[in-house]
C-alpha positions as CSV (number, residue, x, y, z in Angstrom):
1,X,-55.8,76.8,0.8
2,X,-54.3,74.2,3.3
3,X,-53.5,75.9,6.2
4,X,-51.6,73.8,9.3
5,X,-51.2,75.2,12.9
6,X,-48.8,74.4,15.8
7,X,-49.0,71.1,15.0
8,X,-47.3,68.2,17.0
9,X,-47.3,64.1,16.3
10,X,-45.0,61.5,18.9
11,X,-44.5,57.8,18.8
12,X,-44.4,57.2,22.2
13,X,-43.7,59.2,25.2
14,X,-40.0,60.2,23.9
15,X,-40.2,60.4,20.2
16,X,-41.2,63.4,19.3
17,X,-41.5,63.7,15.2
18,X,-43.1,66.5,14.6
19,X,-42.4,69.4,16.8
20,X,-45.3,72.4,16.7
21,X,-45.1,74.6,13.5
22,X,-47.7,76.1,11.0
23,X,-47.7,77.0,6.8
24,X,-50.3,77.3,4.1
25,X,-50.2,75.6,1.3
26,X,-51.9,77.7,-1.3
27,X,-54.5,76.3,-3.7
28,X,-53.2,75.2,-7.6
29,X,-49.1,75.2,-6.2
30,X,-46.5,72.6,-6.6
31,X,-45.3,72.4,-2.7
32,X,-42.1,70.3,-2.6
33,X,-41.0,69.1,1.0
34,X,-37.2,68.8,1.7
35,X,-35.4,66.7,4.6
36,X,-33.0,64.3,5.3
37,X,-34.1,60.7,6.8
38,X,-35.9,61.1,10.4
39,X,-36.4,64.9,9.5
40,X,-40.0,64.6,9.6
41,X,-41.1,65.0,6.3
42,X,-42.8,61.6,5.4
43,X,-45.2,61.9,8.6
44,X,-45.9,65.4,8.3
45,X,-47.5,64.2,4.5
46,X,-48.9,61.7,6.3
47,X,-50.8,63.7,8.7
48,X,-51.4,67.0,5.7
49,X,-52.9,64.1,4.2
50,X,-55.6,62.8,6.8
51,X,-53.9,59.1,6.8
52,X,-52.6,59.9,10.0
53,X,-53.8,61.8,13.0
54,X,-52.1,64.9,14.4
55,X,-51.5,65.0,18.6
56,X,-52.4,68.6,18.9
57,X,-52.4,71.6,16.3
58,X,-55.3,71.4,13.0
59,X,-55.2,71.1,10.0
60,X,-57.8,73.1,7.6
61,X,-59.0,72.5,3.8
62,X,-60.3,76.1,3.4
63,X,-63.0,75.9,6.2
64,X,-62.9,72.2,7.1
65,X,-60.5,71.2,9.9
66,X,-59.7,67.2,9.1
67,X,-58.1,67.1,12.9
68,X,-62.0,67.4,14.1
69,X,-63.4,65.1,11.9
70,X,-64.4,61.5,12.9
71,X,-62.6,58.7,11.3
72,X,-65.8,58.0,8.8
73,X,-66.3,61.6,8.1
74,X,-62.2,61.3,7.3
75,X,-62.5,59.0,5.4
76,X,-64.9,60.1,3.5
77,X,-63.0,63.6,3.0
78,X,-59.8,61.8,2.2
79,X,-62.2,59.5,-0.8
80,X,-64.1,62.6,-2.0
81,X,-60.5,65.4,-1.9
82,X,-57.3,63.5,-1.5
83,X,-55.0,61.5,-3.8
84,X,-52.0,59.2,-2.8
85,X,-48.9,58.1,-4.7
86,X,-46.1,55.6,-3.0
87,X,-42.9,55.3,-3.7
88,X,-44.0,51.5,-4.2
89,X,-46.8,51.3,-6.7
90,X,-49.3,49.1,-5.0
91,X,-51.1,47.9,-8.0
92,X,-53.2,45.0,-7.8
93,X,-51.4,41.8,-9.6
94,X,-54.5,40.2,-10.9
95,X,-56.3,43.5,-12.6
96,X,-55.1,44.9,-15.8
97,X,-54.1,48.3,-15.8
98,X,-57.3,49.6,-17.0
99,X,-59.4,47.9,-13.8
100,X,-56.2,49.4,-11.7
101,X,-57.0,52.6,-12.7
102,X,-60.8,52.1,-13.0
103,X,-60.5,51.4,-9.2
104,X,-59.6,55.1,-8.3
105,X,-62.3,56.3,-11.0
106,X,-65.2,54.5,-9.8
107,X,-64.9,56.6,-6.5
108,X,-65.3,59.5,-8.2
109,X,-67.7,58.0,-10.5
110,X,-65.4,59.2,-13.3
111,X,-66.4,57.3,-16.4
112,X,-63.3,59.3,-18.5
113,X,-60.8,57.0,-17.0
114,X,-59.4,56.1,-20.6
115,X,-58.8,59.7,-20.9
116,X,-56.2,59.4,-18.3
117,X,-54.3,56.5,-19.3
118,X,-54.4,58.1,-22.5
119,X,-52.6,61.0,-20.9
120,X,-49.5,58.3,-18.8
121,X,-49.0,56.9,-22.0
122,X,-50.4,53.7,-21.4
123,X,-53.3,53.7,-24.1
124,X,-51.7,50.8,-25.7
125,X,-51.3,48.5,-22.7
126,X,-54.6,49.2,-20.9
127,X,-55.2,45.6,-21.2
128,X,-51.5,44.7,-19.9
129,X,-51.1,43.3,-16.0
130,X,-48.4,44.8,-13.5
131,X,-46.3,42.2,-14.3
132,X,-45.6,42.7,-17.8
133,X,-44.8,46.4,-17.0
134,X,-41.6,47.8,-16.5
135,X,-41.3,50.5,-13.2
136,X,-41.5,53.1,-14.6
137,X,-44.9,52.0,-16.2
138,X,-46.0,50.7,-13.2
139,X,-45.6,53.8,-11.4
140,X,-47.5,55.9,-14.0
141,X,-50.5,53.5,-13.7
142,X,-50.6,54.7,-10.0
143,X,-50.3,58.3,-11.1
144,X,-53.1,57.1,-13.2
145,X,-55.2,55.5,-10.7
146,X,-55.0,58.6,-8.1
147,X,-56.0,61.3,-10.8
148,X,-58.6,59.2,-12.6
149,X,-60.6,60.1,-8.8
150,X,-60.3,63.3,-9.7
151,X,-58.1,65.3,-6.5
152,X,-58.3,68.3,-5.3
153,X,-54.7,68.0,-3.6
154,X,-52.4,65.0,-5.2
155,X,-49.5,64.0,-2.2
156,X,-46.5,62.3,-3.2
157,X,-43.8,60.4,-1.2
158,X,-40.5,59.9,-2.7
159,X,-42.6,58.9,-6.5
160,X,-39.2,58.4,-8.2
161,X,-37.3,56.6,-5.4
162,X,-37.2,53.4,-6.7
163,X,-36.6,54.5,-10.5
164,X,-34.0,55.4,-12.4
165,X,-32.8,58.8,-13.5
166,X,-34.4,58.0,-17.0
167,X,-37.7,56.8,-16.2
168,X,-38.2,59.0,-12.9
169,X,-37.2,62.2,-15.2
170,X,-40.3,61.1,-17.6
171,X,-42.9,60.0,-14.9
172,X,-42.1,63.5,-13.2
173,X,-43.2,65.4,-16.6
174,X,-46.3,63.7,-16.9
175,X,-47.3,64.5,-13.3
176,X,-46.6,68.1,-14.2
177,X,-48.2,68.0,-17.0
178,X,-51.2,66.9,-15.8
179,X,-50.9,69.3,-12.9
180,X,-51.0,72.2,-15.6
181,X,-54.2,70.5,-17.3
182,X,-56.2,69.5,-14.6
183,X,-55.1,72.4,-11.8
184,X,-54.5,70.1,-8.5
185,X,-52.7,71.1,-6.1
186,X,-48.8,69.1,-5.6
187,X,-47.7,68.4,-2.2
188,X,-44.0,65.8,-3.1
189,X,-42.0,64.6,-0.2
190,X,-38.4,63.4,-2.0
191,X,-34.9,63.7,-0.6
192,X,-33.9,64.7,-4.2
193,X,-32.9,68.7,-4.2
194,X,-32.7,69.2,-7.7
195,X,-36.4,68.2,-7.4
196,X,-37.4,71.0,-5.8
197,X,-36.4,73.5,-8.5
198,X,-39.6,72.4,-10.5
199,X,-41.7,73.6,-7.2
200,X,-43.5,76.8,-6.6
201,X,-42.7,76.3,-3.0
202,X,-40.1,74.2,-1.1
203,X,-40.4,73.5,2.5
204,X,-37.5,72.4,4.3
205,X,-37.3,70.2,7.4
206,X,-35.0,69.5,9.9
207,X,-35.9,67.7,13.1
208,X,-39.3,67.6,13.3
209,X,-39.5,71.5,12.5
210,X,-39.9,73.8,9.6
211,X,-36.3,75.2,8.7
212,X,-36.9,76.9,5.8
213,X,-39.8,78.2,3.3
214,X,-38.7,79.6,0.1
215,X,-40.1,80.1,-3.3
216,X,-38.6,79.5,-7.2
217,X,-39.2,82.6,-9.5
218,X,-38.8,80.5,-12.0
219,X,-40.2,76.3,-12.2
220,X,-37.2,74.0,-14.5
221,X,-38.8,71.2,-16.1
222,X,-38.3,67.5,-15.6
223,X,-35.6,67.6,-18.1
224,X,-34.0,70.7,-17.0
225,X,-33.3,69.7,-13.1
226,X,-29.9,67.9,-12.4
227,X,-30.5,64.0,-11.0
C-alpha cells in the first residue's frame, strides 16, 4: 500500500505545483493518473516515485516513509522497490538489447533476464542495437529493462507518447500482460483518457490538486480502449 499525505512541492517561492492532498494506492492495482499539461501529474509521479523530494506531507511504502529517508538510503529503496519507464526510451546506443536489459537485471541480481525479453517479444533481436529497432521496440526494451529488476511498483510517464496508435496499443498489452503475470503494482501518468479505462483506479488532477478518484468495474484491454 502506498499511502501519500498532505503533500505539497513549489519551484520557487510562487510556483506552487503540488498543492496538499493525500490517496493510497493499493498493492497489485493498475493506478492511472489523469491531467491536462501543468496539472501536476508528472511531478506528483516524480515525487510517488522517490526521484524527487516532496516540500512537506510523506509518502509511505507500507511502513517506510521515503520523505524521511536520506538520499543513499533513497536511493537504495528506489534500486531495491522502484521501476521507471520514459516517454523517451533512454537505451544506451552502444549495448545490444540484451546488455540494455541486463543492466536493470544485474541490480536485482536477476539471472532470468532472457525470460523477459522473451516475454516483449524481442527474443529474436536480443543481439540487435537501439538503432536498428523501430519505437515501438525500443520502448519495449525499456519495459524490458525496468521489469528484468524485478519492481515492486512499476511508474510510467506518458510510455506511448511518442508512438503511434498501432505500436502504443501493442506495447500497452504487453505491460498488462506482464502486470497479470508478475503482480506489480501500475502507477501511468498519460493525457490519453481512453487510457484510463484499462485502470483499476484513475486519479484526476487539476491544478496541482486531486479532482477526482474513481474506479472501473470493469478493466478494457489494450485493443478495446478508443485512441
Amino acid at each position: 500500500m502506498i499511502t501519500v499525505s498532505n503533500i505539497k512541492k513549489a519551484y520557487g517561492e510562487k510556483n506552487e505545483v503540488l498543492k496538499g492532498f493525500g490517496l493510497q494506492i493499493t498493492d497489485g492495482e493498475f493506478t492511472v493518473i489523469l491531467g491536462a499539461s501543468g496539472s501536476g501529474k508528472s511531478t506528483f509521479l516524480n515525487c510517488l516515485s522517490g526521484l524527487e523530494c516532496v516540500d512537506d506531507g510523506s509518502i509511505k511504502y507500507n511502513d517506510v516513509d521515503i520523505t524521511e529517508l536520506s538520499d543513499t538510503a533513497l536511493t537504495k529503496f528506489r534500486k531495491d522497490n522502484i521501476g521507471f519507464i520514459f516517454q523517451q526510451y533512454y537505451l544506451l546506443p552502444n549495448m545490444t538489447v540484451e546488455k540494455n536489459v541486463r543492466m536493470g537485471a544485474d541490480l536485482a541480481n536477476n539471472q532470468e533476464y532472457e525470460e523477459i525479453i522473451k516475454a516483449v517479444g524481442l527474443e529474436e533481436k536480443a543481439k540487435k542495437y537501439p538503432s536498428e529497432l523501430s519505437g515501438g521496440e525500443q520502448q519495449r526494451v525499456s519495459v524490458a529493462r525496468a521489469l528484468a529488476k524485478k519492481p515492486k511498483v512499476l511508474f510510467l510517464d506518458e510510455p506511448t507518447g511518442a508512438l503511434d496508435e498501432e505500436t502504443g496499443r501493442q506495447v500497452l498489452d504487453y505491460i498488462c500482460k506482464l502486470h497479470k503475470e508478475y503482480g506489480f503494482t501500475i502507477v501511468m501518468v498519460t493525457h490519453n483518457q481512453n487510457i484510463a479505462e484499462m485502470a483499476n483506479t484513475v486519479i484526476k488532477m487539476n491544478s496541482g490538486r486531486i479532482a477526482e478518484i474513481y474506479s472501473n468495474s470493469t478493466q478494457k484491454t489494450a485493443y478495446e480502449i478508443g485512441w
